[in-house]
N, C-alpha and C positions, 0 to 999 in steps of 0.2 A: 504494500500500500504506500503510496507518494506520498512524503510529508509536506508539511501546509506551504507556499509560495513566501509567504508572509511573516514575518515574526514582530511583532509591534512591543516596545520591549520599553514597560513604563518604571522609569524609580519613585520609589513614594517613601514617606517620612512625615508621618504623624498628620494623615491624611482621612481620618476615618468618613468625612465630610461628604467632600468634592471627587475624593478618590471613585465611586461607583458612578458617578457622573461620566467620568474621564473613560473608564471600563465599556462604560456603556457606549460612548460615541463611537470606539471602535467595534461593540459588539453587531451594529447597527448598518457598518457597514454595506454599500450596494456590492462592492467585493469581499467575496466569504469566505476564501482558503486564504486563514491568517491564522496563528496563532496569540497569544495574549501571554508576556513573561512578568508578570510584576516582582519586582524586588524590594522588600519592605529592610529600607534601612535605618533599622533598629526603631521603630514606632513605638515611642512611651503612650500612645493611645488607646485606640479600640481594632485600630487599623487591621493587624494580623487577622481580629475575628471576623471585621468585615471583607478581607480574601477570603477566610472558608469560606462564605457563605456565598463569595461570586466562582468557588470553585467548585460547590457544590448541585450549582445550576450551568455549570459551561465547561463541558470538558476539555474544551480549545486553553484556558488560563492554565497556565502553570505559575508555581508561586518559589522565591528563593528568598531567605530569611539572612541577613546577617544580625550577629549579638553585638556588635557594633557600628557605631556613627560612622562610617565611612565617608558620607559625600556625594554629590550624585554624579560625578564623573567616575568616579570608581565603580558606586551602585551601578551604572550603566554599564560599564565594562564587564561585569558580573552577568547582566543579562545577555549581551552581544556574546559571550561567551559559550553559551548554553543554546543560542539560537539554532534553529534550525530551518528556516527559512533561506530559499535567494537573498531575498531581501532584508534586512532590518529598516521598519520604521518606528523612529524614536519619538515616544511621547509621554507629554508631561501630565504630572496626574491631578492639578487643578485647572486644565485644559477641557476646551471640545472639540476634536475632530469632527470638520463638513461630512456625512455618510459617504460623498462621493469622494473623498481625499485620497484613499489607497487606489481606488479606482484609475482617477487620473494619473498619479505618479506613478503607475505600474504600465501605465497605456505610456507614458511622458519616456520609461526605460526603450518602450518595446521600440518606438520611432528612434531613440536614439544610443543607440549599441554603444556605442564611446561612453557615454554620461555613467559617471560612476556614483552621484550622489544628487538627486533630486530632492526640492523644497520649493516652499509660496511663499506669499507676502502670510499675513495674520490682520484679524480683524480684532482691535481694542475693545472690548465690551465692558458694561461699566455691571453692578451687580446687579441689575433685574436684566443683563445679555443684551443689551440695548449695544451695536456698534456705536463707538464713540470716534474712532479713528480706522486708518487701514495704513497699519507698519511692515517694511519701511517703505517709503514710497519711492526709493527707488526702483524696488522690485515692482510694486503695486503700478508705476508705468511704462513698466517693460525697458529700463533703463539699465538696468545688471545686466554688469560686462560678460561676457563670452568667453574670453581669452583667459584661462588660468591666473597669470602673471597681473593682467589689470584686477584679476576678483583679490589676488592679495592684496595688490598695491591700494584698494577700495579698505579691504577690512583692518589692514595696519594701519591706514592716515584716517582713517575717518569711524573707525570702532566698528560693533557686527553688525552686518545689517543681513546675516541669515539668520532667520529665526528658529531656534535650534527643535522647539516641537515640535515645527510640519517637515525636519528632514529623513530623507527613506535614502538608504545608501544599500550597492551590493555587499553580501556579509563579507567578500574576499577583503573589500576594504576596510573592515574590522579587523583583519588578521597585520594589517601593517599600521595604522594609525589606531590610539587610544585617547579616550579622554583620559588629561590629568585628573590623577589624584586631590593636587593641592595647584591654585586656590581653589575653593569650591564657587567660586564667584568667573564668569569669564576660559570656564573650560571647553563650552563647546565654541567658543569666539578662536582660541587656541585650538583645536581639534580643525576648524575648519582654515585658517591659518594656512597649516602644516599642508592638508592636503590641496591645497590651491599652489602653495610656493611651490610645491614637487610636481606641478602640472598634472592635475589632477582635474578631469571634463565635469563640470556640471550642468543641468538643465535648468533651468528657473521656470516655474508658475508663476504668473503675474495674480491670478486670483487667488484671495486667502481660503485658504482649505482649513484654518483651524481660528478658531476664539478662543484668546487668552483673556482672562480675567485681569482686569486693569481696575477694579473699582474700591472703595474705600473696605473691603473686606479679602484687597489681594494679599496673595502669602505667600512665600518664598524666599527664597537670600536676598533677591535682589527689590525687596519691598522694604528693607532695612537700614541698616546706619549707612549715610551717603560715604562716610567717612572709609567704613568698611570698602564699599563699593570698588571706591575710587581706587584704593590699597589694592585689592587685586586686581583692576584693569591695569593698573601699572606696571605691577608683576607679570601679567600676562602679557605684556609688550616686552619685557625684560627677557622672559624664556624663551620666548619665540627669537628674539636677535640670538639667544646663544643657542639655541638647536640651529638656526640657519649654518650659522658659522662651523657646529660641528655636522652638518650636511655638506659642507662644503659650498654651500648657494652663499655667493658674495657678491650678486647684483643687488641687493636692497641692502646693502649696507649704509650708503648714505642717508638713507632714510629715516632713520632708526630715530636721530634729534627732533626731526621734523612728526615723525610720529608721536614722540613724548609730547611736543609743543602744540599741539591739537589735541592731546588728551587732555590739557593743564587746562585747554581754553576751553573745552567740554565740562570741566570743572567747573572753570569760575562764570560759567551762568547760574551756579548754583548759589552764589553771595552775593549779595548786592552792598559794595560800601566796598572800605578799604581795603581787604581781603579778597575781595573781586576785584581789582585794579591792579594791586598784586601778581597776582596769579596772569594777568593779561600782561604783566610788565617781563614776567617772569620766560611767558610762552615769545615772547619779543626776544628777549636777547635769546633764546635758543634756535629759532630760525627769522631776523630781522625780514624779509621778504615777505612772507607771512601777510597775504590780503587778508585772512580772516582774521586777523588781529585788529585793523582799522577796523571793522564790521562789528568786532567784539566792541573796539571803545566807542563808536555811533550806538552801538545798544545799551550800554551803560550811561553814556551822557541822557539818553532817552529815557531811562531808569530813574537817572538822578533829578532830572528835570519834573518829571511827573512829583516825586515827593516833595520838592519843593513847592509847587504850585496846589498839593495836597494840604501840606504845612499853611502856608499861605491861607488856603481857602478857611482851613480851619481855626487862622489865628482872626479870622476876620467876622467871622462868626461867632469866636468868644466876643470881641470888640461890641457886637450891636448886640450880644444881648448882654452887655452891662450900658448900653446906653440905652436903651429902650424900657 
């Protein structure tokens, strides 16, 4: 008997929630030779009970337990591990997969023999699944580049813009690239990285095939401390220059300042005041040529000008009603 085409291979952690949600979008699918791997890593919740009970109605789920926090780049390597699918599609377990997504990415391989890793845009939903956005848009306008070399040079200088839940890769590319371990922030930004420098063919969907949760009840690492955040995109620009180097790929070596300097000014939209001036002063002397530096300071004077005229409005209004 054929094993499934499919291996849809979700990490969860303290998910008892949104996790059956997630289960479910793929159970749903319009295509049905798929398996379902969850790996519950290390859930202080209800989580574990609520896999039996999704594997007690689906013989397609299979379930893998670790006793410890590993991480979901590692948790994922654990399930890619175990796959038995062509394919692996990766998804995230406060996610919804569109019923048609394995569909189309599986039609997306058959037209294009070379593409070793298919993804879409994502549609931002807020908590009652309302779209709020469609990320990133440069996928969303059929703008992602083609050419290996330009999809790095895109995700080094300018951060990820593959959204790591709607990607479906052949499993052979699981046997050469892994998600990091550490950080658990920015591994599959790193994971996709690697296989783009080493010319690696992808397809892109321009339409989003999945809803990520974006609303005042989203969960995850990266719904957390900015500060964290930013600490491991840093990092993950950091490993990536030193695996090139031991890959021996020394075309994007200049790039590497230019990259941190666009990460710094990706930061400082997040402060508004001196600390944001900073950090644009900062992205300045690391690459002075730098258009989006001007860009950065036209948006900060536009920043600082609103609270002034905020200030303003409001001292003028204390004013009339002590005179009235």
């Amino acid at each position: 008997m054929m094993g499934p085409l499919v291996s849809a291979v979700i990490a969860t952690h303290n998910r008892e929630k949104l996790l059956p949600e997630a289960v479910k979008s793929i159970q749903e699918q319009t295509y049905s030779n798929f398996e379902i791997i969850i790996v519950d890593d290390a859930s202080q919740d209800d989580t574990p009970a609520v896999i039996e009970r999704l594997i007690e109605n689906d013989p397609r789920i299979r379930f893998i337990h670790s006793d410890k926090n590993i991480g979901p780049g590692a948790a994922r390597n654990l399930g890619i591990a175990v796959a038995r699918g062509e394919y692996v599609a990766i998804m995230d377990d406060d996610d919804l997969s569109e019923p048609y997504r394995l569909e189309l990415e599986i039609e997306a391989f058959r037209k294009n023999p070379d593409a070793k890793l298919v993804f879409s845009s994502v549609s931002w939903v807020d908590d009652s699944l309302n779209t709020t956005n469609v990320f990133p848009g440069i996928v969303a306008n059929g703008l992602f580049p083609s050419d290996p070399k330009d999809v790095f040079r895109l995700l080094y200088m300018e951060g990820n813009k593959i959204p790591n839940t709607t990607i479906t890769f052949r499993r052979e590319l699981g046997n050469d690239f892994r998600y990091p371990e550490n950080p658990w922030i920015g591994e599959d930004w790193f994971l996709c990285m690697q296989f783009a420098a080493s010319g690696g063919k992808m397809k892109v969907i321009s339409e989003p095939l999945v809803r990520q949760r974006r609303g005042q009840d989203r969960q995850g690492l990266m719904a957390g401390s900015t500060k964290v955040v930013f600490r491991a995109q840093r990092e993950v620009l950091l490993m990536i220059r030193h695996w090139l180097r031991h890959e021996g790929i020394i075309e994007f070596d200049s790039l590497y300042k230019r990259a941190i300097a666009n990460q710094i000014l990706r930061e400082s939209r997040h402060f508004v005041g001196i600390k944001g001036i900073v950090m644009v002063f900062q992205s300045f002397l690391l690459w002075p040529t730098n258009p989006k530096v001007k860009k950065q300071i036209g948006w900060y004077l536009n920043k600082l000008g609103s609270k002034l005229a905020c200030k303003r409005s409001m001292g003028k209004k204390d004013t009339d009603a002590l005179t009235n």
